[in-house]
C-alpha positions in Angstrom: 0.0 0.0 0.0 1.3 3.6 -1.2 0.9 5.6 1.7 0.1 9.8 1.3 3.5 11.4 2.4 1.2 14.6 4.2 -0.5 12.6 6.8 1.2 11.0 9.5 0.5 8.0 10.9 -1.7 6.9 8.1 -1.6 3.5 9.1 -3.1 3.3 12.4 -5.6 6.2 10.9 -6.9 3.8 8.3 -7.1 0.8 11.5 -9.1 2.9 13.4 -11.5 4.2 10.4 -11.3 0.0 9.9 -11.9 -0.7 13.3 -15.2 1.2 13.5 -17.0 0.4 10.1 -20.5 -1.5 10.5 -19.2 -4.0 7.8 -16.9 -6.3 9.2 -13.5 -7.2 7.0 -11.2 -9.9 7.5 -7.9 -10.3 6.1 -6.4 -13.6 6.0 -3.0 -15.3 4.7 -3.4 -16.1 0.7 -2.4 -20.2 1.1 -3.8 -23.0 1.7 -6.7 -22.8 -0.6 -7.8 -25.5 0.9 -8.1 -27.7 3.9 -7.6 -26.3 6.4 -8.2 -23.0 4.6 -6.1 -19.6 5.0 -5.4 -18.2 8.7 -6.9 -15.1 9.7 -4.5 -12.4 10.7 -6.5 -9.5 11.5 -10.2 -8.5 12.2 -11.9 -5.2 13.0 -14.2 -4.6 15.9 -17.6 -5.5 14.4 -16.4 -8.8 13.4 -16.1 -9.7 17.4 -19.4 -8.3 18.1 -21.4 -9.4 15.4 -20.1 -13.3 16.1 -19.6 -13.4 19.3 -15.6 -14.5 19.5 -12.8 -13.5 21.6 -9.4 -12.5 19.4 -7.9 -16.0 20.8 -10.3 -18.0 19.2 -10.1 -16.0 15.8 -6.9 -14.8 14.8 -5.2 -18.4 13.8 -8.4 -19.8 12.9 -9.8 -19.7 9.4 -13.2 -18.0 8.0 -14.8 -21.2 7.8 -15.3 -21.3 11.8 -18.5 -19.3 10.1 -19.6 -22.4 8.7 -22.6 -24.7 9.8 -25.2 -26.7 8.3 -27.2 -24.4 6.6 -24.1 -23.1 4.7 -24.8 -23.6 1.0 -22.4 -26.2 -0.5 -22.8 -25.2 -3.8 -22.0 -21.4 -3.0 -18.5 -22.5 -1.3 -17.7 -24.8 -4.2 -18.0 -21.6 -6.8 -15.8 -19.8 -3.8 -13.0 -22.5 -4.0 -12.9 -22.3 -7.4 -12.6 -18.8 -7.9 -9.7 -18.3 -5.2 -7.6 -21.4 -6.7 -7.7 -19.0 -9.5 -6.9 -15.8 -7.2 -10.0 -14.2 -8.6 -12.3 -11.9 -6.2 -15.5 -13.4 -5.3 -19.0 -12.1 -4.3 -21.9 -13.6 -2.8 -24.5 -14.0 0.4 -24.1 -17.1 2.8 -26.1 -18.2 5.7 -23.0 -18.2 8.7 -23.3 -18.9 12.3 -22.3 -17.3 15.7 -20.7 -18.6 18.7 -23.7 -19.4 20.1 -25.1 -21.1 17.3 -27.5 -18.4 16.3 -27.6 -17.9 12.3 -27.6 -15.0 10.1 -27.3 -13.9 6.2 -23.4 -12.9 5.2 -22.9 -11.1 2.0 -19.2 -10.7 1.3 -16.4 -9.9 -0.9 -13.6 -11.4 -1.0 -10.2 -10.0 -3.2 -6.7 -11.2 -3.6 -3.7 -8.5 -2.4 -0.3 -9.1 -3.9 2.7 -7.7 -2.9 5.1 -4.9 -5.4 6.8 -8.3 -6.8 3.4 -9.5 -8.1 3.1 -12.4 -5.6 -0.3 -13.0 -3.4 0.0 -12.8 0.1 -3.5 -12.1 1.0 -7.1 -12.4 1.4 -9.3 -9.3 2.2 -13.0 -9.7 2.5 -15.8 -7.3 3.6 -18.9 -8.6 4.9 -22.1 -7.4 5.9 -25.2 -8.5 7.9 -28.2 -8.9 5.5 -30.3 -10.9 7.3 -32.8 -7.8 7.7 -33.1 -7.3 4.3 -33.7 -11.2 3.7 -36.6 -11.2 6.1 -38.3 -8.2 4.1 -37.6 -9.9 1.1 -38.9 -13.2 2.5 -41.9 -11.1 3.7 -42.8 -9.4 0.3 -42.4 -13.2 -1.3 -44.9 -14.6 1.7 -47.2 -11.6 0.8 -47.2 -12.2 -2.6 -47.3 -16.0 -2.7 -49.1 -17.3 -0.1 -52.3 -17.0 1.6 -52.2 -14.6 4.6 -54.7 -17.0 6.3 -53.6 -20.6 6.3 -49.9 -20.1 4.6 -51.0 -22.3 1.6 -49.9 -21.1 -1.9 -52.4 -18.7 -3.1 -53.8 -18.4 -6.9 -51.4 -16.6 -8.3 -48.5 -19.1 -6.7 -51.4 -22.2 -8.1 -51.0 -21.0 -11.3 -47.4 -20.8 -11.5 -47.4 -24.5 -10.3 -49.7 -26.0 -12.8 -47.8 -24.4 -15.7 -44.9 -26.0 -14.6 -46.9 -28.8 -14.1 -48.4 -29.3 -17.4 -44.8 -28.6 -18.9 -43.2 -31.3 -17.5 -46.4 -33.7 -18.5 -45.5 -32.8 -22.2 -42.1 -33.5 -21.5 -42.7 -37.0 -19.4 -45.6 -37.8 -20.9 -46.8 -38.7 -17.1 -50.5 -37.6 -16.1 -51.9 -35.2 -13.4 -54.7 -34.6 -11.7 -56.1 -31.4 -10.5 -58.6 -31.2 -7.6 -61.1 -28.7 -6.7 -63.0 -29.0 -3.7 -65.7 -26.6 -1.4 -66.3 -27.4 1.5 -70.4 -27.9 1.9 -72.3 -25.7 4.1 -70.1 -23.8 4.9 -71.8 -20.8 5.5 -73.4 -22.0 8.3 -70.3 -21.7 10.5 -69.6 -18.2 9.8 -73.3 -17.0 10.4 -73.7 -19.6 13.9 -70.5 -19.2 15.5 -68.5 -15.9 13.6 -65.9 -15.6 11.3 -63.5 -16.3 13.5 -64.5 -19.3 14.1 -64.6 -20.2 10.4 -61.1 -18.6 9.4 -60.2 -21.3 12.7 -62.1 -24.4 10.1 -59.9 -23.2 7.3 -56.7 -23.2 9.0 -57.6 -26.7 10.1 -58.9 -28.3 6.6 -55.1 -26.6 5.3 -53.4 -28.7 7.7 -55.5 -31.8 7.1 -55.8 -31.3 3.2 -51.6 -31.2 2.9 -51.3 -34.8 5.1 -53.3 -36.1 2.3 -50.5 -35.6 -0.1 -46.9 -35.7 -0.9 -44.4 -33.0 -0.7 -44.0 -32.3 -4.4 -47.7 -32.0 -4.5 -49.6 -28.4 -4.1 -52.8 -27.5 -1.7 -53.5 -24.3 -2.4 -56.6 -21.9 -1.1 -58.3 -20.5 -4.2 -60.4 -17.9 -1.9 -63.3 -18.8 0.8 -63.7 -22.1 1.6 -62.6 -23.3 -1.2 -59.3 -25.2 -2.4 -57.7 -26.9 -4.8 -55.5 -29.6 -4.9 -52.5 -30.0 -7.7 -50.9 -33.8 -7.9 -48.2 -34.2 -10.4 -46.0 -36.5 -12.5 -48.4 -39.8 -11.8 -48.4 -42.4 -14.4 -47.5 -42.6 -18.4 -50.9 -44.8 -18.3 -54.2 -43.0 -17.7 -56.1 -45.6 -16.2 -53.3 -46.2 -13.3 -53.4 -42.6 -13.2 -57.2 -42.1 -12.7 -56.7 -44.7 -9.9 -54.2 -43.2 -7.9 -56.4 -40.0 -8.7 -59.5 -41.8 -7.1 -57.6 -43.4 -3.9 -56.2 -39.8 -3.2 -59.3 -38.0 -3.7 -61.4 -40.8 -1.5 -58.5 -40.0 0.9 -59.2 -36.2 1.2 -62.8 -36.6 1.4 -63.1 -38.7 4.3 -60.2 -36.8 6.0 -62.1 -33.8 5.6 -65.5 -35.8 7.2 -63.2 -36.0 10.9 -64.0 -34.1 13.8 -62.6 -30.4 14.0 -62.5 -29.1 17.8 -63.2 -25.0 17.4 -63.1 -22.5 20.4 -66.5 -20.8 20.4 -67.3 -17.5 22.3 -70.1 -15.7 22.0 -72.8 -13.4 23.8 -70.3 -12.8 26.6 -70.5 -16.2 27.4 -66.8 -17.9 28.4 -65.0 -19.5 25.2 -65.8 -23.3 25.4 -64.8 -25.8 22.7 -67.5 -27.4 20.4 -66.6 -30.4 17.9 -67.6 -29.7 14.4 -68.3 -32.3 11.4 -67.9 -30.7 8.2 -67.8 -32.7 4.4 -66.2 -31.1 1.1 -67.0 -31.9 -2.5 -64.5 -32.4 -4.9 -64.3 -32.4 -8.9 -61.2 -33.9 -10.4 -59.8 -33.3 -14.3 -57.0 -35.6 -15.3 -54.5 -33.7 -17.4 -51.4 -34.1 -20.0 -49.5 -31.2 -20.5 -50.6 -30.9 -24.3 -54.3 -30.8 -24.1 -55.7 -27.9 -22.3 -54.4 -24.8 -20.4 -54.4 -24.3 -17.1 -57.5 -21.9 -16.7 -59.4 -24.5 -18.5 -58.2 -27.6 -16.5 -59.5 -25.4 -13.7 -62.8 -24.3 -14.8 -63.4 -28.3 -15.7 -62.3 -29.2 -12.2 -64.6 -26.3 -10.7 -67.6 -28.1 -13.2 -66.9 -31.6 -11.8 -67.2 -29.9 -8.5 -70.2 -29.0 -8.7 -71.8 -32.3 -10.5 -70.6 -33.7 -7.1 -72.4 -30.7 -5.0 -75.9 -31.6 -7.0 -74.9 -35.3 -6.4 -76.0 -34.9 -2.5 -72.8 -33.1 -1.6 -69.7 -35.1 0.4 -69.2 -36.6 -3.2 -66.1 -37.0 -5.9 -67.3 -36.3 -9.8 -64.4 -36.4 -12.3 -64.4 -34.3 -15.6 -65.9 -36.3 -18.0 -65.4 -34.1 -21.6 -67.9 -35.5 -23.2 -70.8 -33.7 -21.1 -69.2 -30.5 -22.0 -68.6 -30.8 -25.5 
């Protein structure tokens, strides 16, 4: 470093403007690369605070005491890579405190050489963005999901199914797509309040997505009702239709169980009441070439209601030929 000849004692000046920044930087030896990774040789301030360390355990020690089980692999691999090549590196890692406590890391990380040319160093900044991931995490939650029971909301449904019927094209598996009400409804919110019903819905959410697998959606199209998204079943559409059928039996007697619901009303001290509610469902098989998604969930939202005029508590499937 080319220090300015007209101020004195530049060196500790620029340690102390160091020392107080909000970002923390670390500078560590240039080799190893890897195991057991560079030394550090020097922190500021903030580095301490923010992780909770004494300078015994730091200085000696290597970055990756930051390091724990949410650290993404892949993100460390592209950082190896780039510093065997002594190329600076940016990105944003999930790191860990002392006390085990985690928190989002973006950093920089540059090579320093010396006036022959020759590395000798590591300098990286880094910076706590774990506030800005929660907003961001927030807006995505907002946007995504439904504020009431956390399911995917439409918009999040209809990003699903597109993918959905893309990789039917390209597997030439089936689908199935599910829309259910639940019946009477109604009745809940005008006996016992809304809050009582928003109480049903939460509790249908959590019972509809232990019907299914992981991959699969359960999302809340608005109200009571919902609608249910498997994917990548069979090549063959009868096996399909069955799986289809044993799922959709599944949901609907699930949905039949008791619900216990805290009721309150008239000044009267909240006391518990057990609730037996039914759903109808209407189920269209789908490939991804034959119909878009609006249309796969207008023809569920038909089948649904064959099985509402059915006697409610009922499964219908789309059957084209009735609405030729």
């Amino acid at each position: 470093m080319r220090l300015h000849p007209s101020i004195p004692n530049l060196p500790r000046l620029l340690e102390v403007c160091i020392d107080h920044m909000n970002d923390a930087v670390v500078i560590t030896e240039a080799e190893p690369i890897s195991n057991p990774g560079p030394q550090i040789v020097w922190v500021n301030k903030i580095f301490y605070e923010r992780n909770g360390y004494s300078p015994d355990e730091v200085i000696g020690n290597t970055p990756r005491m930051l390091q724990g089980p949410g650290t993404d692999r892949a993100t460390l691999d592209r950082m190896h890579e780039a510093l065997s090549k002594w190329q600076p590196f940016r990105a944003e890692l999930l790191n860990y405190r002392k006390d085990g406590t985690s928190y989002w890391n973006e950093f920089e990380i540059v090579p320093v050489a010396n006036d022959q040319g020759w590395f000798t160093h590591w300098v990286s900044v880094q910076r706590d963005t774990t506030e800005r991931k929660q907003m961001e995490e927030q807006v995505h939650q907002l946007a995504f999901y439904d504020s009431l029971t956390n399911l995917p909301n439409r918009r999040l449904l209809y990003d699903r199914l597109n993918q959905a019927l893309a990789a039917s094209k390209r597997s030439s598996h089936y689908g199935a797509l599910m829309f259910l009400d639940l019946d009477n409804f109604k009745w809940v919110n005008d006996t016992h309040g809304h809050g009582v019903g928003d109480a049903l819905l939460r509790q249908v959410a959590r019972q509809l997505k232990k019907c299914v697998r992981e991959t699969d959606t359960v999302s809340r199209f608005g109200g009571d009702e919902f609608v249910v998204l498997l994917s990548d079943l069979f090549a063959d559409l009868a096996t399909s239709i069955n799986r289809a059928s044993i799922i959709a039996e599944k949901i609907r007697a699930t949905l039949t169980q008791p619900y216990h619901l805290a009721v309150s009303q008239d000044g009267q001290a909240e006391h518990q009441i057990e609730y037996r509610c039914s759903a109808s469902l209407g189920v269209v098989m789908f490939a991804g070439q034959q119909a878009s998604g609006s249309d796969l969930l207008k023809w569920a939202d038909a089948a649904m209601y064959q099985a509402k005029n059915a006697g409610r508590n009922a499964i219908r499937f789309y059957q084209p030929t009735e609405h030729a």
